[in-house]
SEVEXVO-445265 format. One record per residue (C-alpha): residue in one letter; x negated, z, y. Coordinates in steps of 0.1 Angstrom, whole numbers, padded with zeros to 4 digits, always signed. Layout:
BEGIN
AXZY ...
//
This chain:
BEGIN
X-0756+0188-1559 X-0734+0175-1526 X-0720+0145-1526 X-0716+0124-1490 X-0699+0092-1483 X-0686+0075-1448 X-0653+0061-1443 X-0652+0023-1425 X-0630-0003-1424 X-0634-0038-1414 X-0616-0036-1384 X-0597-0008-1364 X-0560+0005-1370 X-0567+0007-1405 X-0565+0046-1414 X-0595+0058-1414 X-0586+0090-1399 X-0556+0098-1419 X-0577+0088-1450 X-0604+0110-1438 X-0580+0139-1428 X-0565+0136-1460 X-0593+0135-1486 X-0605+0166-1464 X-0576+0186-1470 X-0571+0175-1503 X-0609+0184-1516 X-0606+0217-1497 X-0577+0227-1513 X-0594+0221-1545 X-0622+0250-1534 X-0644+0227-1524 X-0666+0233-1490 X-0661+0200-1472 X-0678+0193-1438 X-0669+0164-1420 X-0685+0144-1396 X-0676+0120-1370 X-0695+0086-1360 X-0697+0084-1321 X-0685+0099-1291 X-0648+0109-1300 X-0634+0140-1294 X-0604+0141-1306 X-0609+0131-1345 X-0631+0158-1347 X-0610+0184-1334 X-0582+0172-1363 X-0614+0171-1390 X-0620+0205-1381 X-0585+0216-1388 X-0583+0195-1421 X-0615+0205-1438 X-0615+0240-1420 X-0647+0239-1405 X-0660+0228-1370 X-0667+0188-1374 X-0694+0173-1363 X-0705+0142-1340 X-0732+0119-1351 X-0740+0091-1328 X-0774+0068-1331 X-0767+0055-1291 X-0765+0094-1282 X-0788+0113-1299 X-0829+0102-1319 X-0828+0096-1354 X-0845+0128-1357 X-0822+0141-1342 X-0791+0127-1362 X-0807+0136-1396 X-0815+0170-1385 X-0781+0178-1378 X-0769+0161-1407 X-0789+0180-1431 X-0784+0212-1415 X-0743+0210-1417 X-0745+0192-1452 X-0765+0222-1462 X-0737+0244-1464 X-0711+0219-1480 X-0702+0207-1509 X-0685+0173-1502 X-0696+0154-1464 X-0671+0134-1453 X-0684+0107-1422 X-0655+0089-1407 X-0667+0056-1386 X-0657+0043-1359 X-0637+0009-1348 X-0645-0020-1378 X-0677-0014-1396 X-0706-0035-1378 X-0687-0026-1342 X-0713-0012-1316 X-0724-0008-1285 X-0746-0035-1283 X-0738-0059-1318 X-0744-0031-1342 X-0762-0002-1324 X-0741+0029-1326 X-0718+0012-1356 X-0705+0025-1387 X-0730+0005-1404 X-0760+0017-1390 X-0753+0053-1392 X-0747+0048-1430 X-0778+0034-1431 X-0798+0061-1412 X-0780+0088-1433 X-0785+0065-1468 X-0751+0071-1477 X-0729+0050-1490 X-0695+0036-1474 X-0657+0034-1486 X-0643+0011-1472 X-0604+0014-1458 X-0585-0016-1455 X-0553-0025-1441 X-0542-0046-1469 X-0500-0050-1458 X-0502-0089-1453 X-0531-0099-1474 X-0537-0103-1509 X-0567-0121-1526 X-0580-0134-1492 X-0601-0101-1488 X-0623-0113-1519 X-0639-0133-1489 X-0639-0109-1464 X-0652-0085-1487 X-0677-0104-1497 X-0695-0113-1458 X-0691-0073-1457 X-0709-0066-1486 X-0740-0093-1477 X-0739-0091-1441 X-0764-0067-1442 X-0780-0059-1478 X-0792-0022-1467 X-0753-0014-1461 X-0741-0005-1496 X-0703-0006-1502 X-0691+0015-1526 X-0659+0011-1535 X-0624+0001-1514 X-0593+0020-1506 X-0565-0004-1495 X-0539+0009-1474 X-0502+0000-1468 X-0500-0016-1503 X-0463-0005-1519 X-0465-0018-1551 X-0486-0024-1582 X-0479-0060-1583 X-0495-0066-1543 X-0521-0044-1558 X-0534-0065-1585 X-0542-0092-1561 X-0564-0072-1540 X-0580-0055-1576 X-0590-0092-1587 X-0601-0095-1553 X-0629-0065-1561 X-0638-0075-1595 X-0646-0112-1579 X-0670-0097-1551 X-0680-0068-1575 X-0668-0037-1555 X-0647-0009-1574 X-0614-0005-1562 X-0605+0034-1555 X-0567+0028-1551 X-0542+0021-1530 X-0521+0043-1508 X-0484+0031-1502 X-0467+0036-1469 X-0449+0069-1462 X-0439+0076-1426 X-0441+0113-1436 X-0480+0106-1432 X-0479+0092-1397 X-0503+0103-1370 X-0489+0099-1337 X-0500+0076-1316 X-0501+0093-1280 X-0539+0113-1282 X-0538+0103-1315 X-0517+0130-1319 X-0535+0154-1304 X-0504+0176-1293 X-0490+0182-1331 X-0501+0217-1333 X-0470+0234-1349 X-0465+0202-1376 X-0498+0196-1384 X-0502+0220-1413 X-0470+0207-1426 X-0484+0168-1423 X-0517+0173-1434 X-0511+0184-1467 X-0484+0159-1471 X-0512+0134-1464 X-0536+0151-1491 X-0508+0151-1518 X-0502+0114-1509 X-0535+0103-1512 X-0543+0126-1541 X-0512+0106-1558 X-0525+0075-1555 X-0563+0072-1552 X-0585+0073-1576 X-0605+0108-1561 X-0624+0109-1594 X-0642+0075-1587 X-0645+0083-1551 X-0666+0108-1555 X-0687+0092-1585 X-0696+0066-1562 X-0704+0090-1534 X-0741+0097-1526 X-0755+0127-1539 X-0777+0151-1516 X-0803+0178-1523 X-0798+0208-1505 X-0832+0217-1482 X-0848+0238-1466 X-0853+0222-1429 X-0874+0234-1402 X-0857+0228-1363 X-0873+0193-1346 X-0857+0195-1317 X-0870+0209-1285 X-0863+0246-1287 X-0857+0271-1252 X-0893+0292-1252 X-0887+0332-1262 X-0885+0339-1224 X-0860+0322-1215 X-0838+0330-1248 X-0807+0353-1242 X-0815+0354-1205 X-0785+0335-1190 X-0749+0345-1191 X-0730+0311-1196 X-0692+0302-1191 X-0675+0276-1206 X-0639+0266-1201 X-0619+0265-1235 X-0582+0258-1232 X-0554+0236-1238 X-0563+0216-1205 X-0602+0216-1214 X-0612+0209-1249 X-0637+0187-1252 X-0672+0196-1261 X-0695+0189-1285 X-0704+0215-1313 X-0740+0211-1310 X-0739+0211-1271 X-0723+0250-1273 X-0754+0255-1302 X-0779+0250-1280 X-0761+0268-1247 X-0761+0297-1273 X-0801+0294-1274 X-0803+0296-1237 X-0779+0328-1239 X-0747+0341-1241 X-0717+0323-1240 X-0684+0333-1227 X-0650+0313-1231 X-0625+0317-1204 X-0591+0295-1198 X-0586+0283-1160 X-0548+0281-1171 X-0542+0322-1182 X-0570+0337-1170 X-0574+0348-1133 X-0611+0361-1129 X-0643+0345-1143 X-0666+0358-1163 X-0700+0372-1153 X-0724+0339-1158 X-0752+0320-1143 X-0737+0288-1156 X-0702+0274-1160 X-0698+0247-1180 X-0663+0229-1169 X-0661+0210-1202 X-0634+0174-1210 X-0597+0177-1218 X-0563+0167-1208 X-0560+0186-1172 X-0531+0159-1160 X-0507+0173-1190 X-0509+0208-1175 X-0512+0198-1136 X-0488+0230-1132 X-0505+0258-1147 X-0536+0249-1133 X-0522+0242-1098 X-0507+0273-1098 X-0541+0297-1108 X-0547+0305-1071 X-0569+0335-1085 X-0588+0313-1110 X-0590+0282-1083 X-0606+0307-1057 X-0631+0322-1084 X-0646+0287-1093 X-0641+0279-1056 X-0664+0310-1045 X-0688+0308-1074 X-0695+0276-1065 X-0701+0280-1024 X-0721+0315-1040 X-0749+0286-1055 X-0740+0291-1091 X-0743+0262-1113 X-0717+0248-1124 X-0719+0217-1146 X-0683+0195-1148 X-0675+0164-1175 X-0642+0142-1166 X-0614+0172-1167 X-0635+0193-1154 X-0647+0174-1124 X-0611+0164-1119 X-0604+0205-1115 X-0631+0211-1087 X-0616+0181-1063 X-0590+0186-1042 X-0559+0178-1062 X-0551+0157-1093 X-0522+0132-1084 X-0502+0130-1118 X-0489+0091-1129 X-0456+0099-1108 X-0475+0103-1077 X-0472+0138-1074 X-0502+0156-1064 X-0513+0191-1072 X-0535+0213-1055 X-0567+0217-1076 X-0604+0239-1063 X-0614+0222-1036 X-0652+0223-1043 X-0654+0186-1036 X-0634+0163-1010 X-0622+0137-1035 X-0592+0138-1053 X-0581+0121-1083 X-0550+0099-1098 X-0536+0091-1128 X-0512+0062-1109 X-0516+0028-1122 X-0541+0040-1146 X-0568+0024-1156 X-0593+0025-1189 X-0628+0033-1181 X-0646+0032-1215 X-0684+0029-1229 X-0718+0049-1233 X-0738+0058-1204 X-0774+0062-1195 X-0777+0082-1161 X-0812+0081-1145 X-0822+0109-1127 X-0852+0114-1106 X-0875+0134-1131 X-0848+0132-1159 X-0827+0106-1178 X-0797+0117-1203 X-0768+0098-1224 X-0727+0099-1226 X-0703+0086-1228 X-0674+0077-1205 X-0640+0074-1209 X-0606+0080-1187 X-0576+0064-1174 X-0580+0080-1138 X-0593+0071-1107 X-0612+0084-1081 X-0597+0083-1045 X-0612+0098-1012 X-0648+0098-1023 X-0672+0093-0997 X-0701+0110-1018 X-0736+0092-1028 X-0744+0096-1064 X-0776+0114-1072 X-0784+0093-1101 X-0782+0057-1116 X-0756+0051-1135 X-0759+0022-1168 X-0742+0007-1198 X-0747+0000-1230 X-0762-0035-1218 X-0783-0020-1190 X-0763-0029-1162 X-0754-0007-1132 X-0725+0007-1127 X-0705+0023-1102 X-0700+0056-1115 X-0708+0088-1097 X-0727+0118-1103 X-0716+0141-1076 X-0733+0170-1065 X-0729+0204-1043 X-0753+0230-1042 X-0759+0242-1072 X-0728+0220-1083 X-0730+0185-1106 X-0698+0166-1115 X-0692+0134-1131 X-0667+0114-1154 X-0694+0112-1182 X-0698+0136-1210 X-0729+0141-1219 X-0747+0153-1250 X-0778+0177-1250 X-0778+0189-1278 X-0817+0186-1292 X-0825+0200-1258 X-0831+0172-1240 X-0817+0181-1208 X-0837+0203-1184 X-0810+0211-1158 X-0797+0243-1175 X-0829+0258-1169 X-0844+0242-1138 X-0847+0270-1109 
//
């Protein structure tokens, strides 16, 4: 029998990604298979999940993808695991729109239980009301237990413990302080590669020390392994293994979801290629220019004439080519970096981009096409300069109001800032003639 459970907090900057990075390592290194999951859009926490738990992590998000949908993908990643770790996003009720896309309502979708993290440093028995409007707020959210964070001693402790026993929530533990545990700050520490192993198991040995894991997982939902059938819509035999796709994988580009490559792999085979090392492109029909961090490596890329001139050809030779945020930054004409230095990128469109007196651009997105509407989600601190383009679709928030983002297009070539997610299928461009 699995057990699942999601990791909230009341509000953000609490821990929930160390706490979740930690109890992944920590489980796995006690031969458990633990599959973790991610509520929302993020990247980033799922690319640390993955390297915690060992296994590709997984995005779940009730704005982005159909209930169906959500438990489908759910069940079929649970199947395989022993423990399922969902880490939430922002505080617990925070969505889109009120709830819609929160912590909350995913737990409630998936009926699993949540764990709440708090940030307990300068509060004691003042959470016994907090707790409290948390736990009634919404009946059908059932909170399982707290974890309070940044508590050092066992006398700050017993203040927030009579605080649980008052509101009737076990208490897992507290976890002190340690700065050997710190994630840092900048990507969320994204760029940590060689210390990673080394901080990660310091956080599992921390947390290990000081929760009570037992508990956790006795409060955690349990889940029958089944047997599910695919719901979502599936690529007919035809077309199957027909297309030769390639997507960009590198340190500049690094951003895709796992069940967006899934169903690529239906359509046919993938390739991986880098725009940084390598200097010819793969055979393909398709090339998906996926998210990443292309301003940190404005160099490299800059300095791929070979690569620049292949995307540049296949491009003016009508193959499609599909580009999210990084990747649309690569096919303008250069990337200006936050010094105001500009590099020379593929010239595929006449725009260019800046990262000078950067600016957050953040939230879901519906895009309305002519025949075809799709979700994403947007979010980057550059700007778009030189762009004399129309959009070919309509652009919305969360709260249905236009917006002024772009979807470019040349020949056979779409661009925009917005990651999208098609992963049940629901995206008929791949496979439009």
């Amino acid at each position: 029998m699995a057990k699942a459970f999601l990791i909230a907090a009341p509000w953000s900057n609490s821990g929930k990604t160390t706490i979740t990075l930690g109890l992944a390592r920590y489980y796995n290194n006690k031969n458990y298979k633990v599959q973790t999951f991610k509520c929302g859009p993020d990247y980033i926490d799922t690319i640390h999940h993955s390297r915690a738990a060992k296994r590709p992590s997984i995005n779940l998000d009730s704005v982005l993808m159909s209930d169906t949908h959500i438990q489908e993908v759910f069940t079929k990643y649970t199947n395989e695991a022993d423990i399922s770790i969902v880490e939430g996003v922002m505080g617990l009720f925070d969505g889109a729109v009120k709830d819609q896309g929160s912590s909350a309502e995913l737990a409630k979708k998936l009926n699993i239980p949540v764990v709440l993290v708090v940030n307990a440093k300068a509060m004691a028995y003042t959470i016994a009301p907090i707790l409290h409007g948390l736990k009634t707020f919404d009946p059908e959210v059932k909170i399982a237990g707290v974890l309070f964070n940044f508590v050092r001693t066992e006398s700050h402790y017993a203040f927030l413990k009579e605080a649980c026993e008052t509101v009737g929530i076990p208490s897992l533990g507290y976890i002190p302080p340690n700065d050997d545990i710190k994630i840092p700050s900048r990507h969320l520490g994204l760029y940590i590669e060689d210390k990673f192993e080394e901080l990660i198991e310091n956080v599992a040995s921390h947390i290990g020390t000081h929760a009570n894991i037992n508990e956790l997982l006795n409060v955690a939902t349990s889940i029958k392994k089944t047997s599910i059938q695919s719901i979502t819509k599936q690529v007919y035999l035809s077309e199957k293994k027909s297309l030769k796709i390639a997507v960009a994988k590198d340190e500049a580009f690094t951003f895709t979801y796992v069940e967006n490559l899934a169903y690529l792999k239906q359509l046919g085979d993938v390739t991986f290629f880098s725009p940084i090392h390598d200097t010819k492109l793969p055979e393909a029909d398709i090339i998906y220019l996926a998210g990443g961090y292309p301003e940190l490596y404005l160099e490299q890329l800059s300095s791929n004439a070979e690569m620049k001139t292949a995307i540049k050809n296949a491009a003016e030779n009508g193959v499609k080519i599909l580009a999210e945020c990084g990747g649309m930054m690569y096919l303008g004409n250069q990337i200006i970096n936050a010094e105001g230095v500009a590099f020379n990128m593929t010239e595929v469109f006449d725009f260019s981009t800046t990262m000078e007196q950067n600016k957050l651009h953040l939230g879901y997105r519906k895009v309305v096409f002519e025949d075809e509407t799709i979700c994403g989600h947007e979010f980057h601190y550059s700007s778009m300069i030189h762009d004399k383009y129309d959009s070919i679709a309509k652009v919305y928030s969360a709260r249905e109001r236009e917006i002024a983002t772009k979807v470019f297009s040349y020949k056979n070539v779409m661009a925009s800032y917005i990651h999208l997610y098609w992963g049940a299928g629901n995206f008929n461009w791949f496979t439009k003639k």
